[in-house]
N, C-alpha and C positions, 0 to 999 in steps of 0.2 A: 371881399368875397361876398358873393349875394348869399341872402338868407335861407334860399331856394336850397342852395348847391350845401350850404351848412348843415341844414337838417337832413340832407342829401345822405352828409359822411357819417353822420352822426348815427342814421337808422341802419347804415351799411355793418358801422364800425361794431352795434350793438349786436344787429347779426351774428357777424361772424363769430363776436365772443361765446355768445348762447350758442352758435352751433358746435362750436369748439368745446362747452360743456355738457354737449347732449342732451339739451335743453331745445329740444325740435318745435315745439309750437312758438316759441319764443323768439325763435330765430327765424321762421316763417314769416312772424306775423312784424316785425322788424322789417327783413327781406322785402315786406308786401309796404311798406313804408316808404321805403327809399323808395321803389318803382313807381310809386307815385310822386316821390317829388321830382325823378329822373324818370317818366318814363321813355325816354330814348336813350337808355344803358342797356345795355345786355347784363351785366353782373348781380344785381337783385336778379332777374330773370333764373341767369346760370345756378347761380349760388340756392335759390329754392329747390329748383332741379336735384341738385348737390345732396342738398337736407332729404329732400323726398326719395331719390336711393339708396340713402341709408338705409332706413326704413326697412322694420322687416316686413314680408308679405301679409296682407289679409289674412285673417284665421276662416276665410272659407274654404281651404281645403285644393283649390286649386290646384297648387303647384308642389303639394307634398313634405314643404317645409314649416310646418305648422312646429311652433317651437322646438326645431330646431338651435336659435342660438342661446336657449333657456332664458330669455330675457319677456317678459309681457309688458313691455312698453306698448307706448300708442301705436298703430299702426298707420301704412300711409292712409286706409281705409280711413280713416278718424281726425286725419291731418289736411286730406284736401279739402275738407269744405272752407280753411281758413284761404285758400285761391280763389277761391268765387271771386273775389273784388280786382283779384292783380289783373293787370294790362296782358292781354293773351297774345301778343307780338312773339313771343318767344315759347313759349307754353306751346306743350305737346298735348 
């Protein structure tokens, strides 16, 4: 197995863990790892997508659900700028 595609699984695998704990920047910033050692996968891609819908809304008022789910975690607001660096192939 090339060392490429290892540290490929390995940024994928650390991902998913951290997203699975709610542990958003972590799992991003992972996510944004493997796409760089794969970036012709779609799955880092998907999978930040994934992380970033969780995500509650901005607290600018927008859309009305300004803590709503009583939780003040990050916001996507405070989480996209760790995207700046990923491959935009798939990015909205």
């Amino acid at each position: 197995m090339d060392d490429r595609f290892a540290a490929y699984r390995e940024a994928l695998k650390l991902g998913h863990v951290a997203a699975m704990r709610g542990q958003h920047k972590d799992a991003l910033r992972h996510y944004q790892e493997a796409a760089g050692h794969a970036p012709d996968r779609a799955l880092p891609q998907v999978s930040m997508a994934e992380v970033l819908l969780k995500l509650p809304a901005p607290k600018d008022g927008r859309d009305g659900r300004d803590g709503a789910n009583g939780k003040d975690g990050p916001g996507a607001a405070e989480l996209v700028p760790l995207m700046k660096g990923a491959p935009h192939r798939f990015m909205i």
